[in-house]
N, C-alpha and C positions, 0 to 999 in steps of 0.2 A: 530470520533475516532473509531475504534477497538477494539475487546473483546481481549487484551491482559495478564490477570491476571495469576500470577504463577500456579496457578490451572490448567488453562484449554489451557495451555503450554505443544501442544500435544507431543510425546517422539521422534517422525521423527523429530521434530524442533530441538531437542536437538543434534538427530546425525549431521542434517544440522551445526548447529553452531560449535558442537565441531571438526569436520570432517573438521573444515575449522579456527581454531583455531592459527596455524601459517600462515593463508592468512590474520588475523589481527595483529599478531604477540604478541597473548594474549590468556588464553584461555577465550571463550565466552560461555558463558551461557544466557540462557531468564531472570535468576534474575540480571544478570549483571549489572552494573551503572560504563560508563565509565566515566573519568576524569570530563567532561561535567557533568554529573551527579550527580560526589561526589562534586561538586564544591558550588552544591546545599546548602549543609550543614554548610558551611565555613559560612555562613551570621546570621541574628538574628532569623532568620527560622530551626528552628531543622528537621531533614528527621525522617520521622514516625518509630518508631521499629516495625516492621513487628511482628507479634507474640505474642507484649508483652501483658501483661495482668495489666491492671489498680484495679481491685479490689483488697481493700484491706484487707489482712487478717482478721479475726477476732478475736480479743484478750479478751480473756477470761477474763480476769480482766477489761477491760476497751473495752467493747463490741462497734459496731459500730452505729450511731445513726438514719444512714437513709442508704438508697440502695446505689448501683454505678453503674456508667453506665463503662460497660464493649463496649468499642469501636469495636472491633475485633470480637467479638459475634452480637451487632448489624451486619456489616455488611453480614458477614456470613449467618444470616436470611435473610437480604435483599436479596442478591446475590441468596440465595437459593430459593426464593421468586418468583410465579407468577403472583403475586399483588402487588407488594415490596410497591404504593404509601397508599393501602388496611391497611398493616402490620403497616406502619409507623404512620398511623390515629390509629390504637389500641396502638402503641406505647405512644401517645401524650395522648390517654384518659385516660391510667392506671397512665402515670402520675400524670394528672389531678384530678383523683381520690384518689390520695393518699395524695395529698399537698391539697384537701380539707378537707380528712378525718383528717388531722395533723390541721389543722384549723380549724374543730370543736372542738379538743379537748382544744383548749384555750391558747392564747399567753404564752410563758413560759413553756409549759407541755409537756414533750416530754414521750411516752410510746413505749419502748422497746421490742416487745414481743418474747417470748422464742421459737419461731417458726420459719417460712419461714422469711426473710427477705423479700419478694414480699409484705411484711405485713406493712414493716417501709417505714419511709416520703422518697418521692423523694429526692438524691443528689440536688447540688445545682447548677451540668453541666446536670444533667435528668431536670432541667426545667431551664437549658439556653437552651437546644437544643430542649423543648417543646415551648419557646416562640419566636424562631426565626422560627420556623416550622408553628407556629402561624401565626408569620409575613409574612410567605411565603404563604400565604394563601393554605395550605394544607388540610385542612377540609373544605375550602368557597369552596360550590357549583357554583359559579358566571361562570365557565371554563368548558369546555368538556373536561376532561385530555384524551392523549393516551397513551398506553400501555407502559408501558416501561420495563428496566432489569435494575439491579447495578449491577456496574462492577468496580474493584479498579485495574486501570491499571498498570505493573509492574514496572511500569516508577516512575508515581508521587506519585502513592499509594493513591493519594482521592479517595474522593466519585465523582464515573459517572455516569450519566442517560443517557441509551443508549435508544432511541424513537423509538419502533418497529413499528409501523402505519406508512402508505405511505405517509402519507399526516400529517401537523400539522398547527393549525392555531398561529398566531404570540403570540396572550395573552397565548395559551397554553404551548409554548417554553419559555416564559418570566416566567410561575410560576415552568415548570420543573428547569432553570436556578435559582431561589430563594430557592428551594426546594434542591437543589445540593448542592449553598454554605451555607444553611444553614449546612447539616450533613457535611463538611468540615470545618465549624467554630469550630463544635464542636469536631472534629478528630482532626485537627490541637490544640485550645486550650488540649486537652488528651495529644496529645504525646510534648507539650511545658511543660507544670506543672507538678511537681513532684507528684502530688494527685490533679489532676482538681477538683474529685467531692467536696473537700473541700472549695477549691477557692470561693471568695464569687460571685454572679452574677453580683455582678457590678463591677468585675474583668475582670469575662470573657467578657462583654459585652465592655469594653476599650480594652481590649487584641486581640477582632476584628478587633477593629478598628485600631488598630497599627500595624496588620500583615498588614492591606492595605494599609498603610504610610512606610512599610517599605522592599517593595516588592524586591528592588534594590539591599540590602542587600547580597542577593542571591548570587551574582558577586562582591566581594570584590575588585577587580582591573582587569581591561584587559593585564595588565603589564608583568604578570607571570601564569606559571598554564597549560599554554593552553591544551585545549581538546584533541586537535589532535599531540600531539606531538609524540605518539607510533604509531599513521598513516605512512605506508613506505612513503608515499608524504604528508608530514604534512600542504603543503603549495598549496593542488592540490581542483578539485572544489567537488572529492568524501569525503575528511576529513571534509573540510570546508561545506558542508551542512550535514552531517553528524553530525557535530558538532553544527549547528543550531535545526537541527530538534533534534538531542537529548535535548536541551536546552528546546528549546519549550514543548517537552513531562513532561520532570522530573520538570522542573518550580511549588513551590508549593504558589501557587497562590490563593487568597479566591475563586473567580470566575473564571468559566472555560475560557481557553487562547484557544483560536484560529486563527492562523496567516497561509498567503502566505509568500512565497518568492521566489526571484531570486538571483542568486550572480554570479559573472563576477570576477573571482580574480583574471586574469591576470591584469586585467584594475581599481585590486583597490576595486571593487563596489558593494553594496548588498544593496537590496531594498525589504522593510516587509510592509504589509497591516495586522492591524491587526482587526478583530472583536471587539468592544469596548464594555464594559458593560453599558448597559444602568440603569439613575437614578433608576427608575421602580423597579430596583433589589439589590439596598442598604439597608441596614437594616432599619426597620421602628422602631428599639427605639436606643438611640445609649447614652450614656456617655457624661454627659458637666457638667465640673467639678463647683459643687457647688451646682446642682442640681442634679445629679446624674442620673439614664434612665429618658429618655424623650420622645415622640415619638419625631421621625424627620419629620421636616415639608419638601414641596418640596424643599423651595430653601437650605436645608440641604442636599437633596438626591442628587442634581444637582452640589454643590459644592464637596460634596465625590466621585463622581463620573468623575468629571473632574481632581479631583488630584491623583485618581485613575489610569486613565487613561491614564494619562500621566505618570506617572511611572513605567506603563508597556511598554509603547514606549520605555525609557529608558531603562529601563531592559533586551528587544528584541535587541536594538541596542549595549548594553555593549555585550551582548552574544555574535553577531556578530564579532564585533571588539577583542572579547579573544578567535576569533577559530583561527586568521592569523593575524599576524602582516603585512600583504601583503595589507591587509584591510583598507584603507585610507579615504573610505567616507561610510556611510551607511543611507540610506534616510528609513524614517518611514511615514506611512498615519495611522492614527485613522478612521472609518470607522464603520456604523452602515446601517445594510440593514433591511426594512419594507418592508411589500406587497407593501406598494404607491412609497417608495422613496430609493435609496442609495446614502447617502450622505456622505461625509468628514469632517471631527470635525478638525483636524489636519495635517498637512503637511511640516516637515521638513527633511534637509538632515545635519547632523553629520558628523563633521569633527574627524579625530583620535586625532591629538593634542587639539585642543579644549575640545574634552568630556572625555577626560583621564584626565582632573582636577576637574571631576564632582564630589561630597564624594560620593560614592554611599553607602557606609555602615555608612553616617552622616546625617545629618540633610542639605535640599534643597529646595527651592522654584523652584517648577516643573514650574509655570507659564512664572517666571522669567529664568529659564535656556532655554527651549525651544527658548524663546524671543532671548537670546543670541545666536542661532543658527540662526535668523531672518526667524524662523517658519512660515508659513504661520496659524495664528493661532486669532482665535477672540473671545477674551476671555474679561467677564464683570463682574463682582460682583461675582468671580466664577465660571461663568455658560460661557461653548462654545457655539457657534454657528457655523451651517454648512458654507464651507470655499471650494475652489476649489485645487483638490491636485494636486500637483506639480510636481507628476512625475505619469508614469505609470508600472505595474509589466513588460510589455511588451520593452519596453523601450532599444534603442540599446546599453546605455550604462550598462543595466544589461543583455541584448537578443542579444547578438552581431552578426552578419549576419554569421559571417565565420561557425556558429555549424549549420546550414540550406542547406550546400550544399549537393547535391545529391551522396548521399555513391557510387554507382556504376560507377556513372559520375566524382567521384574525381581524381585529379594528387596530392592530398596529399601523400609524402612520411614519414611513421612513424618512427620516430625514437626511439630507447630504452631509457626507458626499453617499451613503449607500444606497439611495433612490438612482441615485445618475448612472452607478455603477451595477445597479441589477436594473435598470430600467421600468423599475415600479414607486408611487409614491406612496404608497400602503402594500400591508406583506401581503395583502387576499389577492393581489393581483402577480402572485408569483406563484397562485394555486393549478392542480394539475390535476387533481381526484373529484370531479363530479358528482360523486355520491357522497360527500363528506358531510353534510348535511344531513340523510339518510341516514346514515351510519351513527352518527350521533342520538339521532334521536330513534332508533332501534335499540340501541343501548338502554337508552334510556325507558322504553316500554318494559324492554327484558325484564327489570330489576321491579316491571309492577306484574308481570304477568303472573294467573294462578291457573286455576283446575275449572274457573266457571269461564263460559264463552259469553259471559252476560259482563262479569268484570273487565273480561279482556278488550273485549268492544269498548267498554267506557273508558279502560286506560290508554287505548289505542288513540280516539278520536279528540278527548283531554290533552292529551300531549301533541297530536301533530294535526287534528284534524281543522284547525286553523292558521296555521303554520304560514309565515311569509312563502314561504320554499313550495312553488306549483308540484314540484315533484312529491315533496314530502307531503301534499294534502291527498294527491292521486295513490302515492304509497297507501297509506291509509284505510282512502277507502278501496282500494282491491284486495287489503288485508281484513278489512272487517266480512264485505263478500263473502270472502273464502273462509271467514273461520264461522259463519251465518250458519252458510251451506254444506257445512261440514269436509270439503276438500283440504282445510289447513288444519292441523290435530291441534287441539288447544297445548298438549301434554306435551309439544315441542318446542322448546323455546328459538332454539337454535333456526329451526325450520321459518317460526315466525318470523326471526329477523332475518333471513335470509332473503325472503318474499318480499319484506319492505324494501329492502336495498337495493335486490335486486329481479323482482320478481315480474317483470313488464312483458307483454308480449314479444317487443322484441329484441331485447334478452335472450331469452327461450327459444326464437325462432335462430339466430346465429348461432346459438351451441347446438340447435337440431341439424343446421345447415351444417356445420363444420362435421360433425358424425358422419352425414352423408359425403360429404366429401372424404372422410377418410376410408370410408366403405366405395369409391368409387360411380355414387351415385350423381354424377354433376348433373345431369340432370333436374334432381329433384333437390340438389341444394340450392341452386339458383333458382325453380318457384319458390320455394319456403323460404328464401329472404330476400326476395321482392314481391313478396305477398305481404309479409311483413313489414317493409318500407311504407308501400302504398300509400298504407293511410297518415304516418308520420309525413312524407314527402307533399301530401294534398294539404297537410295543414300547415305547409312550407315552415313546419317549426325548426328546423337549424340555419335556414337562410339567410347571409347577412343585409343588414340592412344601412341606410347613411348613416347608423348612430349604433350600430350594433355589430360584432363580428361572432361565430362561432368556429371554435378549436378546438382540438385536442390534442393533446401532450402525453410525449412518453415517458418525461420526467421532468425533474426540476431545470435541470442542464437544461435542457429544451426551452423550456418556459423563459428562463431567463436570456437565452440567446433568440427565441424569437423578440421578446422584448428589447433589447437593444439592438438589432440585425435589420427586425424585418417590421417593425408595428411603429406606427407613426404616432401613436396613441391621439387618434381623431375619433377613433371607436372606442367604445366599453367592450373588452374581451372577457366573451363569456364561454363556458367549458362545455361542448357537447358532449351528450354519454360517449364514453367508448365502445356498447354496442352499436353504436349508428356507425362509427368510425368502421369497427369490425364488418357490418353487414357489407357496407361500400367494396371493403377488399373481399369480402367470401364472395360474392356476386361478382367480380373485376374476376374473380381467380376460375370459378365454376363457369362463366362466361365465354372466358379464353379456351377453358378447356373443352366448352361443345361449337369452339369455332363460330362462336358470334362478336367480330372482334370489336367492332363498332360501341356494343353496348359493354364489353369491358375495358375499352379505354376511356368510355365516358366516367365509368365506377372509380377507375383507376385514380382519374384526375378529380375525379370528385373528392377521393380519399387525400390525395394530396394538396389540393384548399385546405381541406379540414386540419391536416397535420404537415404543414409546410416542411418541417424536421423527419417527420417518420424514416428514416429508412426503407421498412417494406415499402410503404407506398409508393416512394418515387420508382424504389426497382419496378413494382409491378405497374406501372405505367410505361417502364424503360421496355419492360418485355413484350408490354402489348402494341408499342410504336414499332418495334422490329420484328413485328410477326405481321404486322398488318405492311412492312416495307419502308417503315419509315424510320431507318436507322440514326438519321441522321437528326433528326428529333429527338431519337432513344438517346442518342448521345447529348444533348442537349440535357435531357432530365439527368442523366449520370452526373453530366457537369457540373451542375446544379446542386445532386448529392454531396462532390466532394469539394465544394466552396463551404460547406455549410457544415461538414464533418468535422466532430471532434473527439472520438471517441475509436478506439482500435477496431468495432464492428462495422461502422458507418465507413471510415475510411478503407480498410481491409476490403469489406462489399466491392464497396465504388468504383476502386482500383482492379480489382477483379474482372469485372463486368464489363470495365474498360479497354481492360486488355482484351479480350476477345473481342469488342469492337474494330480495335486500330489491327486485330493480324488480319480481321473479315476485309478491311481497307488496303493489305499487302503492305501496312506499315510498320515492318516486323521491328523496328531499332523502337519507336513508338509501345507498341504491345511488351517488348522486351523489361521497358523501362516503369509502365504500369504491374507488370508480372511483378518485378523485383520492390515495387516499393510494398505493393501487397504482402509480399511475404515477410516485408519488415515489420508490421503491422499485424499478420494474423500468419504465424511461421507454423509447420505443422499441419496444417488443414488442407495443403494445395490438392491434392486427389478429392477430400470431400467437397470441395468449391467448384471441382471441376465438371464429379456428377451433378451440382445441381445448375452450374453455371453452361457451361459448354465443355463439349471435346476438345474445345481448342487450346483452353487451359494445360491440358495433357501434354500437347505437342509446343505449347511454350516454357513447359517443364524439361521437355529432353532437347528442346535450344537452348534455355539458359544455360542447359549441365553439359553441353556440348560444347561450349565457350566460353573464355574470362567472362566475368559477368561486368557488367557497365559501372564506371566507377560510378560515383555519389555527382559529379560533374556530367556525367554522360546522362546517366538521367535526367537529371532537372533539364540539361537543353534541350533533351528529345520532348519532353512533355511541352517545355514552353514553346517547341515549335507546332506542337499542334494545338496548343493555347489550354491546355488540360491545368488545373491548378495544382500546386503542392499543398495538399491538403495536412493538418490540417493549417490553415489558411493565416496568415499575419494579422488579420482583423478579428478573428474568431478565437485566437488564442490571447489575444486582446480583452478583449469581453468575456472570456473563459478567466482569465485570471484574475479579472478586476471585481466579474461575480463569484468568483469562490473566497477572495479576502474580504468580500462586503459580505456576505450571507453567515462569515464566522467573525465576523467582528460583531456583526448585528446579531449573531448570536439564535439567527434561524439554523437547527442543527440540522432541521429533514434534507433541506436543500443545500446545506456543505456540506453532507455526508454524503452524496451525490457526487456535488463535485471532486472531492477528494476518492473517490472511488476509482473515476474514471480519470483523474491526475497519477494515481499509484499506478493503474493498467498501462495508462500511458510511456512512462519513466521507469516505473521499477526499483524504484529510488527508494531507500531502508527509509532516508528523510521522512518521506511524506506518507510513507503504511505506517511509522511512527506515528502523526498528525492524525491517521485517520482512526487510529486505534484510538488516540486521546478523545473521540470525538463521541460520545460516551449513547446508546439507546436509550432509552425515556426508562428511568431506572422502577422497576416496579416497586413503588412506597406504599 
């Protein structure tokens, strides 16, 4: 999980969300809790009051008897905390110190003193959550703990132990895990009771134990409600994991939930693996009525633990079944991973009508209901055993072949609304790899090539040597050539298709050029790749023409936002290689640097036609207009970059670059206000942006830190008085969202896995790394 918490909910996420507010058709905010969310609260599980404050006043006439633990103050220390496990061992001992000092003074005798309350007996929730903390073995030295941070994410609002060390050994993740639900036994019992610390402890101690028997609750019916109903496609695969992974975040759960998935809802089907708690991590003293706490022996840890566990299958899979009523089956795996082993506890698949008569807000036998879905399930005196599961996340009927075809290579025709919304009426026009053609059919010789240079010529010229594709015919023959003349070894497969793909003059000459440039040689990088243009550039083959355009892309995002942004579609837009793209900027860059500036801002701007999006591009034209004096055009292109930015590098860049524009102009509240949005966008990097951008960066780092820094209000007006935009832009996240819910409903995954890449970078939001997780690689069958 993610440091999601409202605090540190930097102010660009807020423009992001609110800026896109009717592309959800709601306004959004980072505190937000959709439907999915508030659904949360409907069950015997109360949502946490954010804020509220558990201590009780003091009444002077009838003064208070012992301390309280104030919940919301705890975490607050922790969070602030760079020992938080350090903090919460003094926590336990001032406890502990106090309920003995109250225990020397003699059964019966309580003394009140007219001072600090840090003076009177611990509450009686300050030593439930001293002795499950106990039980969590958080004072036993036995463990090499690693570092960690709290974090109460804005979702489910517990307590998270985020593990900053690279590395964790398994017993150390099993006591941070015990350590976790312990301070969420005790949050969760705070915001359920009217006054916990009064509750007796063998209240709260049964009150534990019934949030874990009663986890289902959460989802009162899949009937009605549904999450996704103010979704424009309530019924599409963006609402619908959307509606799971919020599920999974805001689920207020004793122990942390951890789940995959996949979902296929044209075909009905969704399939969840989840992390299962292990016994290990049950409470070690627990409520049995007549005895009252006891510890729990093993086969107590192992029977709460399997009906635990199994409830939260159930609970994953009601979730699923209340995002779509489209949703017909959903198969769940119970699953525990060790350094030695990953094994499966559980494995069934959920039918709709069948588990829509499950009480989920009653009383159930988990062992028995599972059984009646004919579970793969082996269960004995309580206690499971590993079991083989039954399906896989990869699986075609949740990973269906058709979201694997090759974007560039597709005859899919789109129809609306997702053509309107990615700006293409066929998916080949949202392609972005030029050599995709190439690539296919290299493959495809591969699997005929042998040991004779007589076969390989004929399998070579068979398969591509009349190919629609001009490339794929010249491939070819410069491949048959060289394997004639003996320069391409027949005995290499790998080598062969490398050469058809990509084995062109100039190809070769840009990676020769960029060598030279990293050896210093600009010189002799800029002949070798405009010796190399030459003869492309004379047979004007990337040039557009009234019925033709030529581009390059650096991704899908691109692709589609050139397509709605900037392309009128009066042309057929075709893909130039990206060595043509590349030589333009090695030439623009080796240019600059022997002081010929003329011919590298012609390169510059050339690169920039080519890739209107690029980032580099437009900088290396920004750099070459303010080296040649013409700053104020530099800034023009910056402008330009950051209307058009949607991503933390583009925007991060822009604002950069900008700022040392506006302090070179003495407009230090201006540069101030680009510095700081910068850093909300790319935080951490400022020294290394500064060597590659300017000194000036440097010296707008020791004025920010020299003064309040400008609110969220001071900036936006300094920028809009110099007409700089708030990137990224209300139009762009417009078309940002509209193509990344069409691209996953239409079920192109190359290009929502795109977007969602650069939405998780953006936000940080557990929601949507959820969404992108679900978002499954072309599964090797």
């Amino acid at each position: 999980m993610e440091e999601t918490d409202d605090e540190r909910w930097p102010h660009w996420a807020r423009d992001f969300t609110q800026a896109l507010s009717h592309a959800f058709g709601r306004q959004v905010a980072p505190q937000d809790q959709d439907s999915a969310g508030q659904a949360i609260s409907e069950g015997k599980v109360a949502a946490p009051r954010l804020g509220a404050r558990f201590a009780a006043a003091v009444d002077a006439g009838h003064p208070r008897v012992t301390t309280t633990l104030d919940i919301d103050v705890l975490s607050q220390r922790l969070m602030a905390s760079d020992d938080p496990l350090s903090d919460l061992g003094l926590v336990v001992a001032d406890i502990r110190s106090r309920q003995r000092d109250d225990q020397s003074t003699g059964e019966g005798q309580i003394i009140v003193p007219s001072s600090a309350q840090d003076a009177l007996p611990p509450s009686n929730l300050e030593l439930f959550l001293a002795d499950a903390l106990d039980d969590a073995g958080l004072l036993a030295p036995d463990v090499a703990m690693p570092s960690v941070g709290v974090v109460r994410p804005h979702t489910s609002h517990l307590f998270y132990l985020r593990v900053n060390d690279p590395e964790l050994s398994y017993a150390a993740k099993l006591k941070v895990l015990r350590i976790e639900a312990a301070l969420n036994a005790a949050l969760l019992a705070s915001t359920f009771f009217d006054d916990a610390d009064d509750v007796p402890v063998g209240e709260l101690v049964r009150f534990r134990q019934r949030i874990a028997t009663s986890v289902t609750s959460q989802i009162p019916t899949i009937a009605d409600g549904l999450p996704t109903r103010e979704e424009e496609r309530p019924n599409g695969e963006w609402a619908v994991r959307k509606g799971i992974s919020t599920g999974i975040e805001h689920f207020q759960v004793p122990y942390r939930l951890q789940a995959s998935f996949r979902t296929n809802v044209a075909d009905g089907n969704v399939a969840i693996v989840v992390d299962l708690t292990p016994p290990s991590a049950m409470p070690a003293h627990v409520w049995v009525d007549g005895l009252g706490i006891v510890p729990s022996t093993p086969e107590m840890r192992r029977r709460a633990a399997t009906d635990y566990n199994l409830r939260v299958g159930i609970l994953l899979a009601a979730c699923a079944f209340r995002c779509s009523s489209l949703i017909r089956h959903v198969w769940v795996a119970g699953t525990v991973d060790t350094p030695q082993s990953h094994d499966c506890y559980y494995s069934v698949c959920f039918d709709r009508e069948g588990f829509s008569v499950i009480p989920l807000t009653g009383t159930f036998d988990p062992v028995a209901t599972y059984q009646g879905f004919d579970a793969t399930l082996d269960e004995k005196d309580g206690q499971i055993s590993p079991v083989r599961q039954g399906f896989s996340l990869e699986g075609e009927q949740f990973c269906p072949t058709r979201r694997y075809e090759t974007v560039e290579l597709s005859t899919r025709v789109l129809a609306d609304p997702f053509a309107t919304a990615l700006g293409a009426s066929r998916v080949n026009q949202l392609g972005i790899v030029e050599e995709s053609k190439r690539v296919e059919v290299a493959s495809q010789i591969a699997r005929r090539l042998s040991s004779s240079t007589e076969e390989n010529v004929r399998a070579i010229m068979e398969l591509a040597g009349k190919d629609d594709d001009a490339t794929v015919r010249e491939a070819a023959r410069r491949c048959v050539g060289k394997l004639i003349d003996g320069t391409l070894p027949d005995d290499d497969p790998q080598a062969i298709q490398d050469e058809f793909v990509n084995g062109n003059a100039l190809f070769e000459a840009v990676e020769k050029s960029k060598e030279l440039l990293a050896q210093k040689d600009t010189a002799g990088a800029l002949s070798c790749v405009l010796d190399a243009l030459a003869p492309v550039e004379q047979a004007r083959a990337y040039e557009d023409t009234p019925t033709v355009e030529w581009r390059a892309f650096g991704s899908y995002v691109d692709r589609v936002l050139y397509n709605r942004l900037l392309w009128d579609g009066s042309h057929e837009t075709r893909l130039a290689p990206d060595a043509y793209l590349e030589a333009q900027l090695v030439a623009s860059v080796a240019a600059l640097a022997e002081g010929r500036l003329p011919r590298a801002t012609e390169r510059a701007r050339r690169a920039v036609e080519l890739a209107p999006l690029s980032i580099h591009s437009r900088l290396q034209l920004a750099q070459c207009l303010d080296a040649d004096g013409r700053t104020d055009d530099a800034m023009v292109e910056v402008g330009h970059l950051l209307e058009l930015a949607h991503d933390p590098e583009g925007v991060g860049l822009g604002y950069f670059r900008m700022a040392s524009y506006e302090w070179n102009r003495q407009d230090i509240r201006a540069a101030r206000a680009c510095y700081q949005r910068a850093l909300s966008f790319m935080p951490g990097i400022a020294t290394q942006m500064a060597s590659q951008l300017s000194a000036i960066v440097l010296q707008l780092q020791g004025t920010a830190t020299s003064s309040e820094p400008l609110s969220e209000e001071q900036v936006r007006a300094a920028l809009a008085a110099r007409d700089i935009a708030i990137a990224p832009t209300e139009k762009v996240t417009d078309a940002f969202f509209e193509g990344m819910r069409a691209s996953l409903d239409a079920e192109i995954f190359s290009v929502a896995r795109e977007f969602m890449t650069i939405l998780g970078l953006m936000t940080h939001d557990d929601v949507y790394y959820g969404m992108l997780r679900s978002i499954e690689d072309e599964p090797d069958r």
